[in-house]
MOPAC internal coordinates of N, CA, C and O (Angstrom, degrees):
PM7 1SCF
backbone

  N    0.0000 0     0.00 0     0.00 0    0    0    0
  C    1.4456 1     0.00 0     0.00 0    1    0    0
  C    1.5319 1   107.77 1     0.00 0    2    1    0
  O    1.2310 1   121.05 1   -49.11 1    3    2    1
  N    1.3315 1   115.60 1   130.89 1    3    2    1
  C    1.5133 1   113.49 1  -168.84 1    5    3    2
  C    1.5969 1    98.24 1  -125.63 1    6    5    3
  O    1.2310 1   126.30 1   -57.14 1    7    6    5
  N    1.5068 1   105.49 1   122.86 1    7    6    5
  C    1.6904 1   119.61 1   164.64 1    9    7    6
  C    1.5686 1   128.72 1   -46.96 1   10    9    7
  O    1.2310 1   123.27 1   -76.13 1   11   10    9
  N    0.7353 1   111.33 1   103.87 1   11   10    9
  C    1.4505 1   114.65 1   168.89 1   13   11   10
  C    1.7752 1   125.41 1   -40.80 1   14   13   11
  O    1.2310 1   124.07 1  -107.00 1   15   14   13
  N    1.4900 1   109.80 1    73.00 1   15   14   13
  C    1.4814 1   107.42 1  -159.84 1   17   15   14
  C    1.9433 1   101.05 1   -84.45 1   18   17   15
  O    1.2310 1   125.03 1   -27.73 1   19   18   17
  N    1.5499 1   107.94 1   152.27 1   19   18   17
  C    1.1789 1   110.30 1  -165.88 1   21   19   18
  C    1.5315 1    94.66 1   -99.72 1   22   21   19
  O    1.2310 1   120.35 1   -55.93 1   23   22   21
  N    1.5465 1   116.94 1   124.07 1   23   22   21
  C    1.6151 1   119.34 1   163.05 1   25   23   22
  C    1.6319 1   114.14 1   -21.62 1   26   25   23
  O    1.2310 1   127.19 1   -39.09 1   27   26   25
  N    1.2906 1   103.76 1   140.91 1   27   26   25
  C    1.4273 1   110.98 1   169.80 1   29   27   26
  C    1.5847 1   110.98 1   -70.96 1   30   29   27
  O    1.2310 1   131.91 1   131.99 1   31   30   29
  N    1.6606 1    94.61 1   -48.01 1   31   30   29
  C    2.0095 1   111.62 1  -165.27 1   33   31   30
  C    1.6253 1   102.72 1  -127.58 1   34   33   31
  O    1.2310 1   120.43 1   -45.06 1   35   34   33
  N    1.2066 1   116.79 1   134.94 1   35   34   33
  C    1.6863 1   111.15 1   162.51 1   37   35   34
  C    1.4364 1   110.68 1   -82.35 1   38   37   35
  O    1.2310 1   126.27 1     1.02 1   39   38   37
  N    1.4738 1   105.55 1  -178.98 1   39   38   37
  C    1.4834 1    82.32 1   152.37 1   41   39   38
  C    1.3513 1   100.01 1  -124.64 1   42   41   39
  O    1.2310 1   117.57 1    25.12 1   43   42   41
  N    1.5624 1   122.24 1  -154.88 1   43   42   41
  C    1.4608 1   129.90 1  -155.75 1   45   43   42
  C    1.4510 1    95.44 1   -56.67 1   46   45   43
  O    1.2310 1   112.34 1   111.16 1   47   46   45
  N    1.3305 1   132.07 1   -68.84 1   47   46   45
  C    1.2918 1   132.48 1  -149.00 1   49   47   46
  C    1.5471 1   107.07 1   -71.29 1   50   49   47
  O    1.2310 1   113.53 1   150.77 1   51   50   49
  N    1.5769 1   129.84 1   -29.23 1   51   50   49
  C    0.9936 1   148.23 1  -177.14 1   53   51   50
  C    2.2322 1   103.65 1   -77.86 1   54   53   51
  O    1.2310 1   135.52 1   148.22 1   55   54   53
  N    0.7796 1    87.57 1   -31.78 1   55   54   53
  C    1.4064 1    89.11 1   179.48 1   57   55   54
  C    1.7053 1   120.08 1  -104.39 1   58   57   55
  O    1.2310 1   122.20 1  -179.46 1   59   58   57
  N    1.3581 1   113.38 1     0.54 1   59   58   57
  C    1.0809 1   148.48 1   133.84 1   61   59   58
  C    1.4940 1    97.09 1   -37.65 1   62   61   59
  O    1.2310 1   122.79 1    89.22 1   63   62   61
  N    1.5598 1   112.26 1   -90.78 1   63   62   61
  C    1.1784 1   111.01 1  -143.62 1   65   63   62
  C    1.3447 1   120.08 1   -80.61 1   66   65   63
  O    1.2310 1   117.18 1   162.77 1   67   66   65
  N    1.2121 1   122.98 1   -17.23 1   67   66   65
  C    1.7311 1   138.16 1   145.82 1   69   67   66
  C    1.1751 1   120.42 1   -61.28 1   70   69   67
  O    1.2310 1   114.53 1  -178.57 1   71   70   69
  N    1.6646 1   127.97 1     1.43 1   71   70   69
  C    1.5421 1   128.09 1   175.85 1   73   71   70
  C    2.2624 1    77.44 1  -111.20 1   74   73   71
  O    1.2310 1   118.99 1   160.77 1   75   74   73
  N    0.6158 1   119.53 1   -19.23 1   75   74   73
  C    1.6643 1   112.42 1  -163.51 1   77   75   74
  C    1.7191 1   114.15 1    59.28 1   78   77   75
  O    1.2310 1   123.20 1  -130.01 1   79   78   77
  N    1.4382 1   111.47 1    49.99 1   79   78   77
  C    1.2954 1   130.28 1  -177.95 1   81   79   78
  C    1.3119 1   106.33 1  -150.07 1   82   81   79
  O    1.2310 1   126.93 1    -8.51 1   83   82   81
  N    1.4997 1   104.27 1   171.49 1   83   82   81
  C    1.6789 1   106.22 1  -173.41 1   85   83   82
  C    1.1933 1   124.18 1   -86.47 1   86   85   83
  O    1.2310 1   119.63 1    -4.66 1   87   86   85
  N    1.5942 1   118.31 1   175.34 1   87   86   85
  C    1.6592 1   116.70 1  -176.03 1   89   87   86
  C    1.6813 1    95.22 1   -50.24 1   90   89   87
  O    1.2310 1   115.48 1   126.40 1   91   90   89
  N    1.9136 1   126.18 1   -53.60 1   91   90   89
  C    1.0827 1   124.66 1  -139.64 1   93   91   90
  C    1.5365 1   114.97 1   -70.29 1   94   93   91
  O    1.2310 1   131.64 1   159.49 1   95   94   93
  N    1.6160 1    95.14 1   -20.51 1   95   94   93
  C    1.7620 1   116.61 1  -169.65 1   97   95   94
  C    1.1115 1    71.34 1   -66.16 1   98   97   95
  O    1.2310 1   106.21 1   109.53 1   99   98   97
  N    1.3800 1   143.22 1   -70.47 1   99   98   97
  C    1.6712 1   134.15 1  -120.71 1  101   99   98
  C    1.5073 1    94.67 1   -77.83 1  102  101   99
  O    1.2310 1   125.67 1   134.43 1  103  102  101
  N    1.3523 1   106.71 1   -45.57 1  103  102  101
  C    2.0439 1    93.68 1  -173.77 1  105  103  102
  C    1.2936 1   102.12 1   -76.79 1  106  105  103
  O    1.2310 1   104.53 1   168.18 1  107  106  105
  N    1.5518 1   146.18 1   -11.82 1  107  106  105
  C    1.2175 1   138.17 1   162.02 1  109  107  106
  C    1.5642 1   108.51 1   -44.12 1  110  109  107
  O    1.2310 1   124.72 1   120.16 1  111  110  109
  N    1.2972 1   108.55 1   -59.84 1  111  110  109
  C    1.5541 1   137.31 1  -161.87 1  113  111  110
  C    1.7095 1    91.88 1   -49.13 1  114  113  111
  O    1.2310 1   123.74 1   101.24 1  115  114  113
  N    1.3953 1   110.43 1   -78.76 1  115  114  113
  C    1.5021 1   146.75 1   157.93 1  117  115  114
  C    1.9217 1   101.75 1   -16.70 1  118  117  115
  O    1.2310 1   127.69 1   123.39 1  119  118  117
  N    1.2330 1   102.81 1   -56.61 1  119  118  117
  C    1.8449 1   107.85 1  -162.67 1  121  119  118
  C    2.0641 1    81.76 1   -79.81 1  122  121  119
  O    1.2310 1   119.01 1   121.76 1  123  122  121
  N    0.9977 1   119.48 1   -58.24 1  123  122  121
  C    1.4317 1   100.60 1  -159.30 1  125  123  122
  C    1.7345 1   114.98 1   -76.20 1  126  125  123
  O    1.2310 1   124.20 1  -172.38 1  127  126  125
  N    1.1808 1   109.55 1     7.62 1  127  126  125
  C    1.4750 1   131.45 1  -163.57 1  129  127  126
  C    1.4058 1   130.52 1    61.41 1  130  129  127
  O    1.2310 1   115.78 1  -150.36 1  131  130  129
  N    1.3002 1   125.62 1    29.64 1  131  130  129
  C    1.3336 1   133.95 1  -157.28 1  133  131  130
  C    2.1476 1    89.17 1   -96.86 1  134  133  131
  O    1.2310 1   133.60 1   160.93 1  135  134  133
  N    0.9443 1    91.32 1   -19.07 1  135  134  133
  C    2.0819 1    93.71 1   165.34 1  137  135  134
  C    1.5068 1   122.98 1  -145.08 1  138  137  135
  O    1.2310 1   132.95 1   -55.73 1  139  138  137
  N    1.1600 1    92.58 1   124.27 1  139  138  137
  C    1.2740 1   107.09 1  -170.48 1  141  139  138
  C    1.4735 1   119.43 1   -59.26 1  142  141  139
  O    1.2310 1   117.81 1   -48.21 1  143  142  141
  N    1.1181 1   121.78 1   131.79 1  143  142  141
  C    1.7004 1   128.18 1  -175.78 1  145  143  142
  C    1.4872 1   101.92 1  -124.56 1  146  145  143
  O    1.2310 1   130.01 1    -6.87 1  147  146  145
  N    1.6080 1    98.30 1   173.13 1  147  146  145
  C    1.4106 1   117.70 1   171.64 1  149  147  146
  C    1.3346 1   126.78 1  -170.15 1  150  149  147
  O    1.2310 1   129.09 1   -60.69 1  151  150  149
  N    1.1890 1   100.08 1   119.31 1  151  150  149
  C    1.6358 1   110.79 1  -161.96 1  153  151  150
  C    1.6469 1   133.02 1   -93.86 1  154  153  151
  O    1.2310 1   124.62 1   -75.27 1  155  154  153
  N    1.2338 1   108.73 1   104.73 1  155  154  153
  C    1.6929 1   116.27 1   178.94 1  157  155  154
  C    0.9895 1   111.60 1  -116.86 1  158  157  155
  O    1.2310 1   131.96 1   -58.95 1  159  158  157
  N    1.2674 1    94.51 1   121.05 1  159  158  157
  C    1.5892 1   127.04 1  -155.04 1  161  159  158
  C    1.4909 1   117.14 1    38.50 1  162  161  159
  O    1.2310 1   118.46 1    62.25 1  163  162  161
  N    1.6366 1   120.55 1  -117.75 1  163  162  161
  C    1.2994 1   107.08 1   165.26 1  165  163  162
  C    1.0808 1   137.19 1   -83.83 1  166  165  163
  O    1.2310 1   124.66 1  -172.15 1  167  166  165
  N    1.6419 1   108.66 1     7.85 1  167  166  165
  C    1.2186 1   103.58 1  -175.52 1  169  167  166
  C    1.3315 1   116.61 1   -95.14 1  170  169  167
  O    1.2310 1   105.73 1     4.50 1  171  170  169
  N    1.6985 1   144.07 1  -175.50 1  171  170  169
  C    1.0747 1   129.75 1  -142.63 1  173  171  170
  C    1.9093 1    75.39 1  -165.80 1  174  173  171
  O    1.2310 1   125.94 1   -63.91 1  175  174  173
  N    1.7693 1   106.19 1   116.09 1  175  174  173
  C    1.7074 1    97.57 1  -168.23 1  177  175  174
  C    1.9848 1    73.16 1  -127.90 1  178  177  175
  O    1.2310 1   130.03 1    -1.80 1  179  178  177
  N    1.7455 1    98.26 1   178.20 1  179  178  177
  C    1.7605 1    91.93 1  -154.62 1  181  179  178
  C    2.1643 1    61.04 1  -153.36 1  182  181  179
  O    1.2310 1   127.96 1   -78.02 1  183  182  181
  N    1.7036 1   102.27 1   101.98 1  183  182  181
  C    1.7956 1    92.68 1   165.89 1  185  183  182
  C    1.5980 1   126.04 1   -43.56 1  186  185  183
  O    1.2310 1   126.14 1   -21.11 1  187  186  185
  N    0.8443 1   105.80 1   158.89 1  187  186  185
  C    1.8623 1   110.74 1   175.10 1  189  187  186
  C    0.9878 1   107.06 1   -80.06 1  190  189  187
  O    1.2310 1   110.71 1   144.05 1  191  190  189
  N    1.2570 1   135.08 1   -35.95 1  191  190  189
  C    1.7096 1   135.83 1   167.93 1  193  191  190
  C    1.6391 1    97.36 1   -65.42 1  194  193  191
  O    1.2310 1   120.52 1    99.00 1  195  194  193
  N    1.2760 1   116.61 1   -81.00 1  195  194  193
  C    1.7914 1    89.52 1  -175.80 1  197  195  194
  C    1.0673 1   137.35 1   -62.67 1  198  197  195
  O    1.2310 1   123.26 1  -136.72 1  199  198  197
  N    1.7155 1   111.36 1    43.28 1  199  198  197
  C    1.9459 1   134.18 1   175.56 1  201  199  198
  C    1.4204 1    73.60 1  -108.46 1  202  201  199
  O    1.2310 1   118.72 1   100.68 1  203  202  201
  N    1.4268 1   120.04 1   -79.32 1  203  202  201
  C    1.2742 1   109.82 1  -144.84 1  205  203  202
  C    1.4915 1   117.44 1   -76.72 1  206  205  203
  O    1.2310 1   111.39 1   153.20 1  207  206  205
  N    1.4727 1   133.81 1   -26.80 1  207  206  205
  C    1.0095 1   138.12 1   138.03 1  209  207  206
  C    1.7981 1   113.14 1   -31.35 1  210  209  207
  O    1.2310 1   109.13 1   113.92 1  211  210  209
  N    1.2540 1   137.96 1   -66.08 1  211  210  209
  C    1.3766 1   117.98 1   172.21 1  213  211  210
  C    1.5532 1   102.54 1   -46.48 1  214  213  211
  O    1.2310 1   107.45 1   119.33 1  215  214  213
  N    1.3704 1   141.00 1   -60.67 1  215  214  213
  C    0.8919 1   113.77 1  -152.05 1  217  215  214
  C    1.6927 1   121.88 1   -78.92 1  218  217  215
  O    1.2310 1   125.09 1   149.45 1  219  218  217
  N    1.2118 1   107.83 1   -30.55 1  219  218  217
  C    1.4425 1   116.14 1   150.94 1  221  219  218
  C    1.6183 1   111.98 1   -20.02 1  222  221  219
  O    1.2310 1   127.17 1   103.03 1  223  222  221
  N    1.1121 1   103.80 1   -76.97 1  223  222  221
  C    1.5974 1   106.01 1  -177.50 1  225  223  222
  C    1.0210 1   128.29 1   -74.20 1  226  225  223
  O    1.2310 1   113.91 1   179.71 1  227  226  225
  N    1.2791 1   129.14 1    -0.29 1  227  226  225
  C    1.3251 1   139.15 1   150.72 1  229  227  226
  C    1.3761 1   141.24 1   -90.14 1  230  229  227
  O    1.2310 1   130.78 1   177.02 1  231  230  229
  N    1.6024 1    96.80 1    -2.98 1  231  230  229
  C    1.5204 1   112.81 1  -173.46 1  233  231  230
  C    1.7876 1   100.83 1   -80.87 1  234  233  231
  O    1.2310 1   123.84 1     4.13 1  235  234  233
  N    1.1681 1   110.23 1  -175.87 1  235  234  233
  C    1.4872 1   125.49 1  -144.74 1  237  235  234
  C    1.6956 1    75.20 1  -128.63 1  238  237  235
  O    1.2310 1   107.18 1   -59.55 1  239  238  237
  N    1.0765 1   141.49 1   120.45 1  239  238  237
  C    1.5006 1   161.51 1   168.18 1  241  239  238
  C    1.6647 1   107.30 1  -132.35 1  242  241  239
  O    1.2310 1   111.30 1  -161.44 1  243  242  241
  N    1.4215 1   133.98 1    18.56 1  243  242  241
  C    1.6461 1   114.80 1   177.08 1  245  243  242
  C    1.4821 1    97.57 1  -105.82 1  246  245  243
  O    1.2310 1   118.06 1  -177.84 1  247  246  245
  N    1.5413 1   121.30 1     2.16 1  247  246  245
  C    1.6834 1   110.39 1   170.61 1  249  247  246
  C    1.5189 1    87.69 1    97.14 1  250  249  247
  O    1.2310 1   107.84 1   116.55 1  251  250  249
  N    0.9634 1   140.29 1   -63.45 1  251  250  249
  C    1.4329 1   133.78 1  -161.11 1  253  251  250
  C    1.7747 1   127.08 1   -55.03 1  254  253  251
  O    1.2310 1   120.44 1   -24.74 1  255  254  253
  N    1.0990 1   116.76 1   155.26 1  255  254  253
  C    1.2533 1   127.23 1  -162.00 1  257  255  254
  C    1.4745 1   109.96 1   -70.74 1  258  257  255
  O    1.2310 1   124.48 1   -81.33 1  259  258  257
  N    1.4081 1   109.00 1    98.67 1  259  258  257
  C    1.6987 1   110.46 1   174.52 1  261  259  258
  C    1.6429 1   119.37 1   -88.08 1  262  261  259
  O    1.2310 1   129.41 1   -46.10 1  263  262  261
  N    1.5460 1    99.47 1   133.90 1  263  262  261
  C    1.4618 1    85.40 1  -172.02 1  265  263  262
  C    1.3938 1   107.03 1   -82.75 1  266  265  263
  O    1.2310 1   119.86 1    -6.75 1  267  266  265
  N    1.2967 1   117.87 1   173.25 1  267  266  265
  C    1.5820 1   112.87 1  -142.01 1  269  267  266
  C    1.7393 1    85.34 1  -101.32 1  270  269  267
  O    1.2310 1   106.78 1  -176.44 1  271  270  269
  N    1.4191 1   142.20 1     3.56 1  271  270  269
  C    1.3826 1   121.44 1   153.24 1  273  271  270
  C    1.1287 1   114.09 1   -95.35 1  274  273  271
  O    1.2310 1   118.74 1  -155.72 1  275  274  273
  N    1.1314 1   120.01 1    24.28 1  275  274  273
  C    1.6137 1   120.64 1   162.77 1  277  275  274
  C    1.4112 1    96.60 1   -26.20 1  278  277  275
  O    1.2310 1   128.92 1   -34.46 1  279  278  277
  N    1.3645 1   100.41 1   145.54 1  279  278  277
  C    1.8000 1   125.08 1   147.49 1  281  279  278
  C    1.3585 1   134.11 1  -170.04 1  282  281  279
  O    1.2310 1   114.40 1    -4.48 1  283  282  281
  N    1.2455 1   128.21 1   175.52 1  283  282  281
  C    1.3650 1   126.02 1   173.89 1  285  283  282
  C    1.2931 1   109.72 1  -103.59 1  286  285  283
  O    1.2310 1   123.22 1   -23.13 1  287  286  285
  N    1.2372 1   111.43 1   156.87 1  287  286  285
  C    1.1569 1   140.40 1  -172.70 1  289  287  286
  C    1.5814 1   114.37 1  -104.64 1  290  289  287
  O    1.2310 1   125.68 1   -79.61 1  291  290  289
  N    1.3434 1   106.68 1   100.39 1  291  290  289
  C    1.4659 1   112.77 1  -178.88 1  293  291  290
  C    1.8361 1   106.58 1   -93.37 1  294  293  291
  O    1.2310 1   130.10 1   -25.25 1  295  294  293
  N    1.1472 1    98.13 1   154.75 1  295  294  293
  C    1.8947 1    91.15 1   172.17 1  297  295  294
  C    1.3025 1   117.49 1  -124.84 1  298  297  295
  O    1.2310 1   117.89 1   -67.90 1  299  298  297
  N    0.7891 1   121.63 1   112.10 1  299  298  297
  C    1.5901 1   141.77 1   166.05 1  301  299  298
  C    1.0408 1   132.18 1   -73.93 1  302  301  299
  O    1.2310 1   120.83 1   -91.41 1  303  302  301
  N    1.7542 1   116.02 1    88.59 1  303  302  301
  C    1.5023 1   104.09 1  -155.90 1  305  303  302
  C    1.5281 1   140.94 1    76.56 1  306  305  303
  O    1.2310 1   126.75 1    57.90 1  307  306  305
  N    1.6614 1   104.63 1  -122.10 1  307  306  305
  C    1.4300 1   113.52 1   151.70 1  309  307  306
  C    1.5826 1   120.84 1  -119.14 1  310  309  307
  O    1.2310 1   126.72 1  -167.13 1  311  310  309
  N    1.5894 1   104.67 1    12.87 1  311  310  309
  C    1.4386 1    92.81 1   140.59 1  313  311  310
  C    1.4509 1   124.52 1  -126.79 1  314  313  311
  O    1.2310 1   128.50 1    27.83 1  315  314  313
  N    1.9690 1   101.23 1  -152.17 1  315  314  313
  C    1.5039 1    71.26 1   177.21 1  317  315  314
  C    1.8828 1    69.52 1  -137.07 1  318  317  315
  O    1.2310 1   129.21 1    20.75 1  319  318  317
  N    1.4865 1    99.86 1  -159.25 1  319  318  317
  C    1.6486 1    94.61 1  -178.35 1  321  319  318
  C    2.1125 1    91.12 1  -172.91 1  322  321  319
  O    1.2310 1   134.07 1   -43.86 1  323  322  321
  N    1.3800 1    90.40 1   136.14 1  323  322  321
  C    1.9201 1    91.45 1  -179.23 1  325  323  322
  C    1.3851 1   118.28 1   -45.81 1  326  325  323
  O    1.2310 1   114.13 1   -32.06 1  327  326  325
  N    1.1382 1   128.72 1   147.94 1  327  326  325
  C    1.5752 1   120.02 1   158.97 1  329  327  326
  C    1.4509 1   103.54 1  -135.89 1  330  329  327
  O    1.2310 1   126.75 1   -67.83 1  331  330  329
  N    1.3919 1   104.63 1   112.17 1  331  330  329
  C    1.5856 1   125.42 1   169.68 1  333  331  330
  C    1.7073 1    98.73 1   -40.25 1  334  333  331
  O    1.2310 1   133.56 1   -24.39 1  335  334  333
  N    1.4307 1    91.40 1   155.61 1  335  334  333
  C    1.4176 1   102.89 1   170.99 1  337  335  334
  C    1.6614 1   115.22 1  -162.22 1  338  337  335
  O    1.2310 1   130.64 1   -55.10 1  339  338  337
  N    1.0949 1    97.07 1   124.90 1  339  338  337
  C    1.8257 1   106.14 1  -179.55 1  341  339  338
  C    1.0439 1   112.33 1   -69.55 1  342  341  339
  O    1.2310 1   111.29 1   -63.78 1  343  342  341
  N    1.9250 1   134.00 1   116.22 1  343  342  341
  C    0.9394 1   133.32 1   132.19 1  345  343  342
  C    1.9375 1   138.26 1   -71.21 1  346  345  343
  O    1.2310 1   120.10 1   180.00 1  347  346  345

């Protein structure tokens, strides 16, 4: 009988799909440092604690009514541009 062990790291596309956003959000996220990554060799892995840790800190905890396009605001440069986010 073999345990069902939970990944340490996703990678981009995988952590993608546990944020319910796209590969590009995630290297946005990743490029401006708002999630922590780590890189062996070429690959590019995103921990499972800093999934749920971002979302932790981004979640809406004052009780009040969020409207459901909530998002954050990443900046790019000299701009900035929404990034959806799954609660």
């Amino acid at each position: 009988m073999s345990a069902h062990i939970r990944p340490v790291a996703l990678n981009v596309n995988d952590a993608a799909n546990a944020l319910g956003v796209s590969a590009r959000t995630v290297w946005n996220l990743v490029r401006n440092g708002m999630l922590p990554s780590l890189h062996i060799g070429t690959r590019v892995l995103v921990p499972y604690q800093a999934i749920e840790d971002f979302v932790m800190n981004h979640a809406d905890t004052s009780g009040t009514h969020t409207r459901p396009d909530a998002a954050i605001r990443i900046a790019q440069g000299n701009r900035a541009r929404k990034v959806e986010v799954s609660r």
